[in-house]
C-alpha positions as CSV (number, residue, x, y, z in Angstrom):
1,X,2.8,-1.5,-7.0
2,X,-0.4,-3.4,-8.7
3,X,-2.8,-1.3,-9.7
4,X,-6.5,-1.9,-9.8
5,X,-9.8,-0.8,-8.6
6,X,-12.3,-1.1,-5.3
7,X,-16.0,-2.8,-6.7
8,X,-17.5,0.5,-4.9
9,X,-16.0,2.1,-8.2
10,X,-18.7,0.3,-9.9
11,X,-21.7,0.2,-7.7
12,X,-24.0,1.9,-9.6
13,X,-23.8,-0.4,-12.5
14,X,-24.0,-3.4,-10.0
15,X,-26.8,-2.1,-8.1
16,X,-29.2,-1.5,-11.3
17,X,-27.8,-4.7,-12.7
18,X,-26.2,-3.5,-15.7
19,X,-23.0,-5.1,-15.0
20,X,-22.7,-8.4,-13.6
21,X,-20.0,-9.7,-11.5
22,X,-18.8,-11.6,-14.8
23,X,-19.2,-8.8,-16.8
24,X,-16.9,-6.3,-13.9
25,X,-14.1,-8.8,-14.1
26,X,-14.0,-8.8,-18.6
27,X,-13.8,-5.1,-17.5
28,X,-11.0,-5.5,-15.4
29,X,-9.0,-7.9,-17.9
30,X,-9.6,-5.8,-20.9
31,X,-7.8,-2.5,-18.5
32,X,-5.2,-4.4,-17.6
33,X,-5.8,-3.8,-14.5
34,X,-4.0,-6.4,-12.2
35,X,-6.8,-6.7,-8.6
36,X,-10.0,-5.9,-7.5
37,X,-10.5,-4.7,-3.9
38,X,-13.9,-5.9,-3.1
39,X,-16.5,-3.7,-0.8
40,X,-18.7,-6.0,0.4
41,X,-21.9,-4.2,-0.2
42,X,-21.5,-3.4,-3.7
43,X,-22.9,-6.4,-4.7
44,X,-26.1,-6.0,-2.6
45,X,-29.0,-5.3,-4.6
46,X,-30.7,-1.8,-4.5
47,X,-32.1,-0.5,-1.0
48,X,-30.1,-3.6,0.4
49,X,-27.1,-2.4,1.5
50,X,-27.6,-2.2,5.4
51,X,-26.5,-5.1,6.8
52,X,-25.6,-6.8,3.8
53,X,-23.0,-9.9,4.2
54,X,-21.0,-10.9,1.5
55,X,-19.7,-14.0,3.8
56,X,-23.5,-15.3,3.4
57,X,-23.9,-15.2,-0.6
58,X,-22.8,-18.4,-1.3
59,X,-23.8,-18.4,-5.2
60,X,-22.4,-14.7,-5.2
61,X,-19.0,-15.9,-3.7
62,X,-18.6,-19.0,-6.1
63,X,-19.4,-16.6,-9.2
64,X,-16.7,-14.1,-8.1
65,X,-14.2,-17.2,-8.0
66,X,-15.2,-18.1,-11.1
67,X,-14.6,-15.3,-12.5
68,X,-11.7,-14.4,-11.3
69,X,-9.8,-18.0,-11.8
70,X,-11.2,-17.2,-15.4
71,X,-9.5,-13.7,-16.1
72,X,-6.6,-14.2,-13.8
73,X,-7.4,-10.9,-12.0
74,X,-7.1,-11.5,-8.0
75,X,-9.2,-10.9,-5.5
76,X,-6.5,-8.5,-3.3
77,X,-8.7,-7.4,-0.1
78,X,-12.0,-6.8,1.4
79,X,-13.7,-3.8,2.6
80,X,-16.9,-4.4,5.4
81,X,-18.4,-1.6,7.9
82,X,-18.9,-2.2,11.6
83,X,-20.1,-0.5,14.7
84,X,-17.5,-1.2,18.0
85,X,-19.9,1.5,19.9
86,X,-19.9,0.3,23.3
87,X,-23.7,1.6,22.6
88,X,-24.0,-0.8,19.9
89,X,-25.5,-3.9,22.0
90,X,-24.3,-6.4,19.1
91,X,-21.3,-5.4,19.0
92,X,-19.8,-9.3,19.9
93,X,-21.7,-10.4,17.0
94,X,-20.3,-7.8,14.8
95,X,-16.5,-8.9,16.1
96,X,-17.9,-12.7,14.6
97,X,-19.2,-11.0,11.0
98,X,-15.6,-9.5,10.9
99,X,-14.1,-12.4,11.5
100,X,-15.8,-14.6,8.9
101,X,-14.6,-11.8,6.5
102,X,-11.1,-12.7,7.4
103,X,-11.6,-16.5,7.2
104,X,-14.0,-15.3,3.6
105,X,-10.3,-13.2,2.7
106,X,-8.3,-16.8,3.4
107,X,-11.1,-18.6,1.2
108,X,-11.1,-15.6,-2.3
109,X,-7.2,-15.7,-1.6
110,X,-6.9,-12.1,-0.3
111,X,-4.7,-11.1,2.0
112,X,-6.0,-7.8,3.7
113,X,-9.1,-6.9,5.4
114,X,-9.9,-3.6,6.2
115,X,-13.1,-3.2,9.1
116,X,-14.7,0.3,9.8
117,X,-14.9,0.6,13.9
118,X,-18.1,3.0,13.9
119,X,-20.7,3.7,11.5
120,X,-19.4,5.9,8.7
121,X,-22.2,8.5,8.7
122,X,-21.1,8.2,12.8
123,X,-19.8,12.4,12.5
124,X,-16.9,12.9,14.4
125,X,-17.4,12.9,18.2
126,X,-16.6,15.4,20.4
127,X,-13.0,14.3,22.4
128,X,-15.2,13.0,25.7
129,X,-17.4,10.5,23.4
130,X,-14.0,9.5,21.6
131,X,-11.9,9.3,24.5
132,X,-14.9,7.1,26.7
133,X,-14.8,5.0,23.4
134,X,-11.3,4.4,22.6
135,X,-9.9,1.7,24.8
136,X,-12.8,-1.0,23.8
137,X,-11.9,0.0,19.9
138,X,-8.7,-0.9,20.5
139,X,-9.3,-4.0,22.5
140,X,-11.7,-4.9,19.5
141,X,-9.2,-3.9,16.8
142,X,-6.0,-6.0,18.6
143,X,-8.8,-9.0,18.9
144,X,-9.3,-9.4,14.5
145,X,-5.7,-8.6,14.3
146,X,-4.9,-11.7,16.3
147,X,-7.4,-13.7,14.4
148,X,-6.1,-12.3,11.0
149,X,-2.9,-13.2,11.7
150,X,-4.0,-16.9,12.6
151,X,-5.1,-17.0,8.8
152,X,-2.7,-14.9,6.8
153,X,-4.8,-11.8,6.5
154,X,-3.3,-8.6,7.8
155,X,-5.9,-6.5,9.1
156,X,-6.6,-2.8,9.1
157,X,-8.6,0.3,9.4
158,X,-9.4,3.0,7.2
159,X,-9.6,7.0,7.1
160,X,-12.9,6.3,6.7
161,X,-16.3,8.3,7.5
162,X,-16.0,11.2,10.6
163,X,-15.3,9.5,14.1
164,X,-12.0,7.3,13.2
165,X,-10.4,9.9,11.0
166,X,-7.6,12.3,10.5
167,X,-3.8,11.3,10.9
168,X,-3.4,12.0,14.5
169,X,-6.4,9.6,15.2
170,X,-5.5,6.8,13.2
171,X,-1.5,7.1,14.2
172,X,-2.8,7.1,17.9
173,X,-4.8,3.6,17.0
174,X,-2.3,1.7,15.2
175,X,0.4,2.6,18.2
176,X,-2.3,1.5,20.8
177,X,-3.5,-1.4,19.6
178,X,0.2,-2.2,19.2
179,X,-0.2,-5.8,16.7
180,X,2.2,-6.1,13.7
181,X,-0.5,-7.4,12.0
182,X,-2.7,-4.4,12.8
183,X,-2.5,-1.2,10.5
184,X,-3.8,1.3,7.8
185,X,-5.8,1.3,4.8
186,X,-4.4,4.8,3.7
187,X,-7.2,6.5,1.9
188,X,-5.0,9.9,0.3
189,X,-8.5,11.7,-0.4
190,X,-10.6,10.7,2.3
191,X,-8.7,13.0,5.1
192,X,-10.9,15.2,3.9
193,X,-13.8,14.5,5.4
194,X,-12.6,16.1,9.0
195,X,-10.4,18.7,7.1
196,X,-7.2,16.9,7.6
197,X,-4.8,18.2,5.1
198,X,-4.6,15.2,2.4
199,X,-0.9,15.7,2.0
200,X,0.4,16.1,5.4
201,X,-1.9,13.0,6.5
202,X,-0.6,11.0,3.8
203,X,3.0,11.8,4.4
204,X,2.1,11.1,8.0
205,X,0.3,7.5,7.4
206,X,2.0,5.9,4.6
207,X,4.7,4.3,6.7
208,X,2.2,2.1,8.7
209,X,-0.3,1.4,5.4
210,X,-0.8,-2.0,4.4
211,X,-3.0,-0.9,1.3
212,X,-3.5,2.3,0.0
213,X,-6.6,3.5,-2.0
214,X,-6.4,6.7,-4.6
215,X,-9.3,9.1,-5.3
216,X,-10.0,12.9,-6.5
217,X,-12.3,15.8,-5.3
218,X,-14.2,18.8,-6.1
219,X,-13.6,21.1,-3.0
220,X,-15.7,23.9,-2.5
221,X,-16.5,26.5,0.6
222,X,-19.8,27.0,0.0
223,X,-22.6,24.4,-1.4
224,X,-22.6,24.8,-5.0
225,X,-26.1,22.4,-4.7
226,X,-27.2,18.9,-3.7
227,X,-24.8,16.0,-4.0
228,X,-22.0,17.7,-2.2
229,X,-20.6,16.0,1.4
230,X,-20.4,18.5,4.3
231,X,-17.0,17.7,5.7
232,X,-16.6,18.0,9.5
233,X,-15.4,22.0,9.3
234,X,-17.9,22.9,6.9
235,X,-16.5,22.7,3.6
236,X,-18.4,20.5,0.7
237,X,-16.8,18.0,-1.3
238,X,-17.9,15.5,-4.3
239,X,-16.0,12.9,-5.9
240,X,-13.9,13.6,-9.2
241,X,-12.3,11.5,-12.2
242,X,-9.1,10.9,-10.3
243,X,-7.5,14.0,-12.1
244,X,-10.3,15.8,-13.0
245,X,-10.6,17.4,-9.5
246,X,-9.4,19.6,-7.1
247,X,-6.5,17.9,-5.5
248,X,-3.1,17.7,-6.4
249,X,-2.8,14.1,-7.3
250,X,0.4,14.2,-8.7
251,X,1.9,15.3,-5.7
252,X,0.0,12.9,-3.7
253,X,1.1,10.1,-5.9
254,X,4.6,11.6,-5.4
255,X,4.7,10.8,-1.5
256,X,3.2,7.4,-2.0
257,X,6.3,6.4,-4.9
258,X,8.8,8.4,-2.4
259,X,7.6,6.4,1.0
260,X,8.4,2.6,-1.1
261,X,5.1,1.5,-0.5
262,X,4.6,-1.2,-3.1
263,X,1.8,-2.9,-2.4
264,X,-1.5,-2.9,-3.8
265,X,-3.0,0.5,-5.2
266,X,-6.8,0.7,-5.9
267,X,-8.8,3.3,-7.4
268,X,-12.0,4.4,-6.0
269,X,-14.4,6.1,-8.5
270,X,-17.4,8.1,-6.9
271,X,-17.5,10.8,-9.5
272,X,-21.0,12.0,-11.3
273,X,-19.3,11.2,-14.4
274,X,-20.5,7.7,-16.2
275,X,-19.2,5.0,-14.3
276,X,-17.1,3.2,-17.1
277,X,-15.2,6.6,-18.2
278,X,-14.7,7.7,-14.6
279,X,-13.1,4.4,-13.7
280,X,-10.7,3.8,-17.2
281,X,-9.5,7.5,-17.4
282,X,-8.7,7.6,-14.0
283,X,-7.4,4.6,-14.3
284,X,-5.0,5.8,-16.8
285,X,-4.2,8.9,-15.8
286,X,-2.3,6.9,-12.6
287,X,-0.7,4.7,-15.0
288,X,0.5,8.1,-16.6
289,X,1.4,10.3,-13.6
290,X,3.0,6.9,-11.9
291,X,5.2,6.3,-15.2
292,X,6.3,10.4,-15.3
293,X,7.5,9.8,-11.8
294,X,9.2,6.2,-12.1
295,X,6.9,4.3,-9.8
């Protein structure tokens, strides 16, 4: 596996300017770390993050190049939200944004794309809505895939957000849409966010992941205060130093070394920890649980 880290790790520092794209990918070099998975909108500037398109940032695209030509850490994937709604009256114009992120993956030498199919704040329908909805995602979903494979770029979608989440979902998608270029960014803590059990769901979607991302959580029954996410069955939750938190990441770590998945890894920070400690410890500590259990 090559280990690295999402740019969502390090939004904060991007979004008050703090670090710059040059100074992220020094970061990188000096952890060893060997990719960065980009999400698009971390390098938006503050309050600018809706509708943000990385594909358009021309001076922003050459300096990430640059940067990464320089260090020798690779650009591995891209991350972008969309809305397929068949409410959303764009939505054909959204199927072209995705797209220019493949040909954008093609251009930075990436060779995954993951899309969002809904909004993520989009809570998780009840089964009519999803059920009304689910043959045009998957006509949408089977139309990038086609395109991606045109270019080299496998696409995928994510356990992501409320409405496209949970094993059973995703598993129904990927067999639907029915592309072998078509599959899943396995996220092993976002499950989560509709209750699914993190280690069943894993087990359950490594075999069809085509990237895999790695992150901890505080889990909690009741609100402990603000900056907790309400998950769908009313727990809260709130991002962790991956091994800081609640979750048994070691055992999560364990089915991901035991499936033969050996592709690429990223860590995604969104802890209330500094930004720079929460990304190298936990960067570490999977270096250290991966070593203890030969992967």
């Amino acid at each position: 596996m090559k280990l690295g880290l999402s740019s969502y790790s390090f939004r904060p520092l991007l979004a008050n300017g703090s670090l710059t794209i040059e100074g992220l990918f020094d970061w990188l070099e000096a952890q060893g770390a060997e990719h960065l998975e980009i999400a698009t909108f971390s390098f938006a500037g503050a309050g600018k993050e809706a509708g943000y398109d990385l594909s358009a940032e021309e001076e922003t695209l050459r300096r990430i190049e640059a940067a990464a030509a320089r260090t020798g850490v690779p650009v591995s994937g891209i991350c972008l939200g969309a809305n397929f709604l068949s409410s959303n009256g764009a939505r054909r114009a959204e199927i072209k944004t995705v797209k220019r992120h493949v040909l954008l993956c093609k251009r930075l030498g990436a060779g995954f794309l993951r899309h969002d199919v809904v909004p993520w704040a989009h809570r998780l329908a009840d089964t009519a809505e999803f059920e009304r909805e689910f043959e045009g995602l998957v006509a949408v979903c089977r139309e990038i895939a086609a395109f991606g494979a045109e270019h080299g770029v496998v696409t995928s979608v994510e356990d992501h957000g409320f409405f496209m989440n949970g094993a059973e979902r995703l598993l129904r998608l990927v067999h639907a849409v029915d592309h072998p270029n078509f599959k899943l960014t396995v996220d092993v803590g976002n499950f989560l966010c509709v209750d699914d059990n993190p280690y069943v769901a894993t087990e359950r979607t490594l075999g069809r992941a085509a990237f895999v991302h790695v992150k901890d959580f505080y889990v909690r029954t009741r609100e402990p205060g603000p900056g907790w996410l309400r998950t769908h069955g009313g727990q809260f939750i709130r991002g962790s130093v991956f091994g800081y938190g609640d979750l048994d990441v070691a055992a999560l770590l364990r089915s991901l070394v035991a499936s033969g998945y050996d592709g690429f890894l990223s860590l995604e920070y969104e802890g209330a920890e500094p930004t720079l400690f929460g990304c190298e410890v936990g960067l570490n500590n999977i270096r250290r649980m991966l070593a203890e259990l030969g992967g």
